[in-house]
C-alpha positions in Angstrom: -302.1 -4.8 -133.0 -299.4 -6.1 -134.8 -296.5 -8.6 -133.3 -294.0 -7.6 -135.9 -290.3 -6.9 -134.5 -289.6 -3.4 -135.7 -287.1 -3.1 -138.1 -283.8 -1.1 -137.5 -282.5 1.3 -140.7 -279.3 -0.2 -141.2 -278.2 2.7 -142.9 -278.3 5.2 -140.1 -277.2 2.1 -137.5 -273.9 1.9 -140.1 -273.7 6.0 -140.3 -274.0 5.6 -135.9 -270.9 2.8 -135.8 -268.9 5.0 -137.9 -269.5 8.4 -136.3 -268.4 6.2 -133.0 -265.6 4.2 -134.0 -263.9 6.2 -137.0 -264.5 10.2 -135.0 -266.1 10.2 -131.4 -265.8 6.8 -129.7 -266.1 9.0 -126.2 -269.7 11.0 -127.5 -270.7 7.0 -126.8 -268.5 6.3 -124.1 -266.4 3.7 -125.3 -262.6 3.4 -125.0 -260.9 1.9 -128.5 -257.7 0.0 -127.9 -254.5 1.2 -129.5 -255.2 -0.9 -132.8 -258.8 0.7 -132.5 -260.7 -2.3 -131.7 -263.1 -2.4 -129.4 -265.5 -5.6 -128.0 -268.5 -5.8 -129.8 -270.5 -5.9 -126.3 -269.2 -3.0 -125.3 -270.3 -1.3 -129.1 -273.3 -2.8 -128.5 -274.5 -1.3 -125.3 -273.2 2.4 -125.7 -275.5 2.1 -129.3 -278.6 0.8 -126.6 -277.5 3.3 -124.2 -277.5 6.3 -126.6 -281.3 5.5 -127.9 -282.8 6.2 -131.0 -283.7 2.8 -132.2 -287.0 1.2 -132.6 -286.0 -1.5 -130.4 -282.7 -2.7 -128.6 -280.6 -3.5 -131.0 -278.6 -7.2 -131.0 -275.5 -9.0 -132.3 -277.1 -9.7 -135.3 -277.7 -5.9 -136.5 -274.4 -5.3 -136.0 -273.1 -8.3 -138.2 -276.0 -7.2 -140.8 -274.2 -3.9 -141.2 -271.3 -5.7 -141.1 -272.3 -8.1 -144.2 
């Protein structure tokens, strides 16, 4: 059995963030503020919350994407 993290396709995690923050922040549940911001915890868990990812994804997938 292997102990290798699985890797998250950042591809489809960048398609997710857009989808969310650019068209349907509410489909995740989040609330932007009126410059369209919104805390990157609160990205973070409506992205765990909605599934789909090999594992739970962190900080550092987000700022990967970012990059």
């Amino acid at each position: 059995m292997s102990s290798e993290t699985p890797s998250i396709n950042y591809v489809s995690l960048s398609k997710a963030m857009s989808k969310a923050l650019r068209h349907r922040p509410e489909r995740i549940g989040i609330t932007l503020a009126p410059d369209g911001s919104v805390e990157l915890s609160v990205l973070l868990a409506a992205l765990n919350r909605c599934g789909g990812w090999p594992r739970t994804l962190t900080e550092a997938d987000i700022m990967e994407v970012r990059s």
